[in-house]
C-alpha positions in Angstrom: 79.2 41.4 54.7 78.1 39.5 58.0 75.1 38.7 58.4 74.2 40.5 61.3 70.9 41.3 60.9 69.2 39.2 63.2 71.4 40.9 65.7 70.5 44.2 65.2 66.9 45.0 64.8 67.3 48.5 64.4 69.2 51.4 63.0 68.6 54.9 63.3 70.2 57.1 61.0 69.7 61.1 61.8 70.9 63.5 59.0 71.7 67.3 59.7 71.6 68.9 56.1 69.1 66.6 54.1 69.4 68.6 50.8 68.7 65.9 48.4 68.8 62.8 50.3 65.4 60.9 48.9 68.1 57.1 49.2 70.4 56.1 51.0 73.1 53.5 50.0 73.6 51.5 53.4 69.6 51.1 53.2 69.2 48.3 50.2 71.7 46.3 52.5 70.3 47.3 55.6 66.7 47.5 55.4 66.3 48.2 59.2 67.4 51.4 58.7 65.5 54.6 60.1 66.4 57.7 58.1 65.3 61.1 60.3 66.3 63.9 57.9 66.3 67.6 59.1 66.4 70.4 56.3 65.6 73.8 57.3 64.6 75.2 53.6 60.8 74.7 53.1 61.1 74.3 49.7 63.4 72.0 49.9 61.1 70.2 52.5 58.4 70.2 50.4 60.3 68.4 47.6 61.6 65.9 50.3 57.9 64.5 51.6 56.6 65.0 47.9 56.9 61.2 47.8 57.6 59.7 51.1 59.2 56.8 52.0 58.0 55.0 55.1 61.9 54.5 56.1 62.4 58.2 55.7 61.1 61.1 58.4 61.9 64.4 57.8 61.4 67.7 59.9 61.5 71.0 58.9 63.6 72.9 60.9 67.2 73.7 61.8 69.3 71.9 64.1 72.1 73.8 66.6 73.2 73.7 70.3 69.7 74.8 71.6 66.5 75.6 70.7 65.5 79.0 69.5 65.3 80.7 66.3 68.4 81.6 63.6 69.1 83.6 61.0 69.8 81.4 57.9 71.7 83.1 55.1 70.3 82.0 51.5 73.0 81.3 48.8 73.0 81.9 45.4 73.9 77.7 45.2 71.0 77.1 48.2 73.7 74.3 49.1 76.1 76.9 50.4 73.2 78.5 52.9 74.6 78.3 56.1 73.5 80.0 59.7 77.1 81.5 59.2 77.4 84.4 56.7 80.1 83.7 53.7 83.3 85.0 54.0 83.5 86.7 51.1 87.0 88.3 51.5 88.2 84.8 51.6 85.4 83.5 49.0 86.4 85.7 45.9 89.9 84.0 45.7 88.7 80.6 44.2 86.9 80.4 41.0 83.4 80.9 40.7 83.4 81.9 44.8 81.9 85.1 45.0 79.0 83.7 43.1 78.3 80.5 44.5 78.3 82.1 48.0 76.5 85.5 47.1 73.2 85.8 49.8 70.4 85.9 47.7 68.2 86.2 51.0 68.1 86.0 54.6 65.3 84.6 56.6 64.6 83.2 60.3 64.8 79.6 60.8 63.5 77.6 64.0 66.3 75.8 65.5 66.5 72.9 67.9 68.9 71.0 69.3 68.8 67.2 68.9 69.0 66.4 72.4 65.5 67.7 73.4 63.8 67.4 69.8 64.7 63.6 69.2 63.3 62.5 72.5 60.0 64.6 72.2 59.4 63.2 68.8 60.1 59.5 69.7 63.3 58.9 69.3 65.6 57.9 72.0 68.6 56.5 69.8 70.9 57.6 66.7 73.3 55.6 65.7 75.0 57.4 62.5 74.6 60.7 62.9 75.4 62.3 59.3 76.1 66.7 59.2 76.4 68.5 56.3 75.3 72.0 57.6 77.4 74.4 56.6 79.4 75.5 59.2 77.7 74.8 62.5 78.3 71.0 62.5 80.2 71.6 66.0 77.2 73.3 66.9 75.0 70.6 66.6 77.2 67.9 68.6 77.2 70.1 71.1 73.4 70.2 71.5 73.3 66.1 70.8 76.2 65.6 73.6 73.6 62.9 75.3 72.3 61.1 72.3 76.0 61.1 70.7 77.6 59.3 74.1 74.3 57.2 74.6 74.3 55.4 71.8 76.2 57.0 68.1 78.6 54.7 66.6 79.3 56.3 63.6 79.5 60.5 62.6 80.0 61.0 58.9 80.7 65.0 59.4 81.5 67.7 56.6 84.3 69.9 57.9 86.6 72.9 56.9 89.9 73.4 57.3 89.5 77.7 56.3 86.7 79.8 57.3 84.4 79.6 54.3 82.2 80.9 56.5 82.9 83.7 59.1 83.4 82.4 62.8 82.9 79.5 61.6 84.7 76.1 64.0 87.0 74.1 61.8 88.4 70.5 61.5 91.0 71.0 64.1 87.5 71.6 66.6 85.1 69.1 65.4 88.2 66.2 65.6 88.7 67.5 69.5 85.0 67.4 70.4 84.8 64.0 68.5 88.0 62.3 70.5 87.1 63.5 73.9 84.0 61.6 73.5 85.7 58.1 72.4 85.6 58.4 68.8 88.3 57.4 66.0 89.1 59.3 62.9 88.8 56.8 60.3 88.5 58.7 56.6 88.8 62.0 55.3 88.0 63.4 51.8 90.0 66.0 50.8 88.4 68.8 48.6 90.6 70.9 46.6 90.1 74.4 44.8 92.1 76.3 42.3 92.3 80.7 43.0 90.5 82.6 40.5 93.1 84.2 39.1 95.3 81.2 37.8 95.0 80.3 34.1 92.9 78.2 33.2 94.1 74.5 31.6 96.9 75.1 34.3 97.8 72.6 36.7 98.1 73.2 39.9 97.4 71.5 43.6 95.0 73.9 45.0 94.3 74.7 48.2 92.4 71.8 50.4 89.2 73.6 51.6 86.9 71.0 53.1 86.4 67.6 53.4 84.2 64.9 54.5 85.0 63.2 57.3 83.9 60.1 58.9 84.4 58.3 62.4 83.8 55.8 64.3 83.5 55.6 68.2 86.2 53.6 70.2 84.4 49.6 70.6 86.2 49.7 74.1 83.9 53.2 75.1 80.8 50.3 74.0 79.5 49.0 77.0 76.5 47.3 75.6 76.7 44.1 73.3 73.9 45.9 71.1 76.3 49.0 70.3 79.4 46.9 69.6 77.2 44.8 67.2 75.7 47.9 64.9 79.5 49.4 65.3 80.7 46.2 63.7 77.6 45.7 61.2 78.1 49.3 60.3 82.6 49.2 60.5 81.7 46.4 57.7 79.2 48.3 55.4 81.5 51.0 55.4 84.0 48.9 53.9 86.6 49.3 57.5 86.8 45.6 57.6 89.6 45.0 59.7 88.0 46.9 62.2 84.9 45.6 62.0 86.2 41.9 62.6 88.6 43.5 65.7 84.7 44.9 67.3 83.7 40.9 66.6 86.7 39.6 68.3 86.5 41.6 71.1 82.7 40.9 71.6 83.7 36.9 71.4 86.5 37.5 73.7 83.9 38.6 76.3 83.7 42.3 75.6 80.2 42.1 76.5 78.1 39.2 78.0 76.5 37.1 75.2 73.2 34.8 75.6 74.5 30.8 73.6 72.0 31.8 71.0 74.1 35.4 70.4 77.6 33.7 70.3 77.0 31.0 68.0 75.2 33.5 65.8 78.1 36.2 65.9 80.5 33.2 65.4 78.7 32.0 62.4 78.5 35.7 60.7 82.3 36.3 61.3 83.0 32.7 59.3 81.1 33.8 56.8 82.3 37.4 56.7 85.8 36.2 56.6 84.5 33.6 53.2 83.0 36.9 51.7 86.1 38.6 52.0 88.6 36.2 50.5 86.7 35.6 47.8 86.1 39.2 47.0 89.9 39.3 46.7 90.4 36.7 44.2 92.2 38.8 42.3 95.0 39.5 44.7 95.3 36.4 45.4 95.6 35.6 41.3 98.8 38.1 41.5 100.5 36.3 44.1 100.3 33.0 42.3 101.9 35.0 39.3 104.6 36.3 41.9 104.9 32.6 43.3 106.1 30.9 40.0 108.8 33.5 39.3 107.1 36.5 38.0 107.5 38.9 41.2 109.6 41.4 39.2 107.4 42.0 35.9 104.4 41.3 37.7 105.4 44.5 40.1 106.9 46.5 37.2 103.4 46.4 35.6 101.4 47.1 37.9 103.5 50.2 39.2 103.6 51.5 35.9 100.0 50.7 34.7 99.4 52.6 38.3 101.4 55.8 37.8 100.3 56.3 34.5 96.4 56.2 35.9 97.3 58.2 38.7 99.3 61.2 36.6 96.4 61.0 33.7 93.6 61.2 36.8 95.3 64.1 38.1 96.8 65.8 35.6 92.9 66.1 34.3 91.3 67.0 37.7 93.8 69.7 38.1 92.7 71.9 35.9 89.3 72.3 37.2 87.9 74.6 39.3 87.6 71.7 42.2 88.2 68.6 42.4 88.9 65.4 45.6 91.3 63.2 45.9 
C-alpha cells in the first residue's frame, strides 16, 4: 500500500448503523483513523462504550434529513429495525421473512441530521461515510448534503433494490443522489434470497434483495491536494488500485499545487506502491512464464477447469440456502 501516511494526518470515518462495530479493518493499517459511530438502540449503545476505544466515539441517537424525533420499529432480528415499518406482504415470501422482520416493539428515537450534529460536536470533516440503516440511508445524505460535498471521498452504503421496507427509497435513488454530487459507483454486493415456499435442498438463483454498495467521489470534483491524497490512500486500502494510482497521477500531473517536500514524497509512495504490487502478483507472473515456454494451452485448460469446477461446487452449495452473495 503507499505509504501515505505522512500525507494524511487524519481520517474521519462516520458510521450510520453501528450495530456491532467494536473494529474496524482499515484501522490496523491506518491508525489515523477517527471512528464516530451512531446507533440509535440504547442497548445496543451501552454494549458499544462498554469498553471504549479512544479511536472510537459513539452517539446515541438516530440519524435522518433533520433533527426531530422518529418512530423506530424494533425487529424481532434488532438488525432489521428500521424507521421504516416491514413490508410484510412482501416479507412472508422468502424464508424465515415474516419472522426476522416481525416488530417486537416500537419506540421514539431522537433524530439528527449530520449536517448540524457533526459540527456542534466538533467535527467539521467525514471522509468515509459508512450507512447501514435500514431503509433511510437516502435520508441521511440528504441531511449530510454539506459535509458529503465538503470533504467525503468514500460512501460504503447498504441499499435495496425491493421495498423490504414500506416507502422505503431504493438503489435506483441513492445511485442518483450519489452521481449528482461527483461520486463513482465502484462495487456492489449482491444479496440473494430463496421464496419460502420452494423445496428445500433445491437450487435455485433467488431473487437479489439488497446489496452493499460502495463509491468513491470523482478525483476531478477534488479541488484540494488533501482530499485527492485520502481518496487515493483510501482507493488503495480498498484494494481499487488502478484508481488509486490514476488520483496519484493526476495529483503529480498538477491536479493540485504541491509544496517540493509533498511531491518527492507522493513520488516516492507511488514507486513503492507500484514494487508492493508486482510482487503481490508473483504468482501471475509465474503463469505467464509457464505460458511463455509453450504451455499457454494446458496452462489455460487448467485453470478454466480447476475454475468452473470451484465456481459450480460454490454455488451449487450456496443455492440451497435460505440467502446467500455472490
Amino acid at each position: 500500500m503507499p505509504d501515505l501516511s505522512h500525507l494524511v494526518p487524519d481520517i474521519f470515518y462516520v458510521m450510520c448503523g453501528a450495530r456491532g462495530e467494536t473494529s474496524n479493518r482499515l484501522m490496523p493499517a491506518l491508525p489515523q483513523i477517527r471512528f464516530l459511530g451512531f446507533e440509535p438502540d440504547t442497548e445496543e449503545y451501552a454494549r458499544l462504550t462498554q469498553n471504549p476505544d479512544p479511536a472510537f466515539r459513539y452517539f446515541n441517537v438516530a440519524v435522518g434529513d433533520q433533527d426531530g424525533s422518529r418512530k423506530l420499529y424494533v425487529t424481532r432480528n434488532p438488525a432489521c429495525s428500521s424507521l421504516f415499518p416491514p413490508n410484510y406482504g412482501f416479507q412472508k415470501q422468502f424464508k424465515d421473512g415474516a419472522t426476522t422482520f416481525e416488530i417486537v416493539a416500537e419506540t421514539s428515537v431522537n433524530l439528527v441530521s449530520l449536517d448540524s450534529y457533526l459540527p456542534a460536536h466538533g467535527v467539521k470533516r467525514i471522509d468515509i461515510l459508512d450507512l447501514d440503516t435500514q431503509g433511510n440511508e437516502l435520508e441521511i445524505l440528504r441531511g449530510a448534503r454539506d459535509l458529503v460535498r465538503a470533504g467525503v471521498v468514500v460512501v460504503r452504503t447498504e441499499v435495496e433494490f425491493s421495498e423490504l421496507y414500506q416507502r422505503q427509497p431504493l438503489f435506483g435513488n441513492v445511485d442518483a443522489f450519489l452521481r449528482d454530487l461527483g461520486f463513482m459507483l465502484f462495487d456492489l454486493s449482491c444479496s440473494r434470497y430463496r421464496r419460502e415456499k420452494f423445496p428445500a435442498k433445491m437450487l435455485t438463483r433467488g431473487q437479489l434483495l439488497w446489496g452493499n454498495a460502495t463509491y468513491l467521489r470523482n478525483h476531478e470534483a477534488i479541488g484540494d491536494k488533501q482530499g485527492l491524497f485520502r481518496l487515493a490512500l483510501l482507493a488503495a486500502h480498498l484494494q481499487f488500485h488502478d484508481y488509486a494510482l490514476e488520483v496519484m497521477d493526476s495529483v503529480l500531473g498538477g491536479a493540485a499545487s504541491l509544496s517540493a517536500q509533498e511531491a518527492t514524497g507522493l513520488k516516492k509512495a507511488r514507486e513503492q506502491y507500484l514494487r508492493d504490487l508486482r510482487s503481490s502478483a508473483w504468482w501471475v507472473n509465474m503463469i505467464y512464464g509457464l505460458e511463455s515456454v509453450g504451455l499457454k494451452r494446458p496452462v489455460k485448460l487448467a485453470g478454466r477447469l480447476t475454475k468452473q469446477l470451484s465456481d459450480r461446487l460454490r454455488k451449487d452449495r450456496l443455492m440451497t440456502e435460505s440467502s446467500w452473495e455472490d
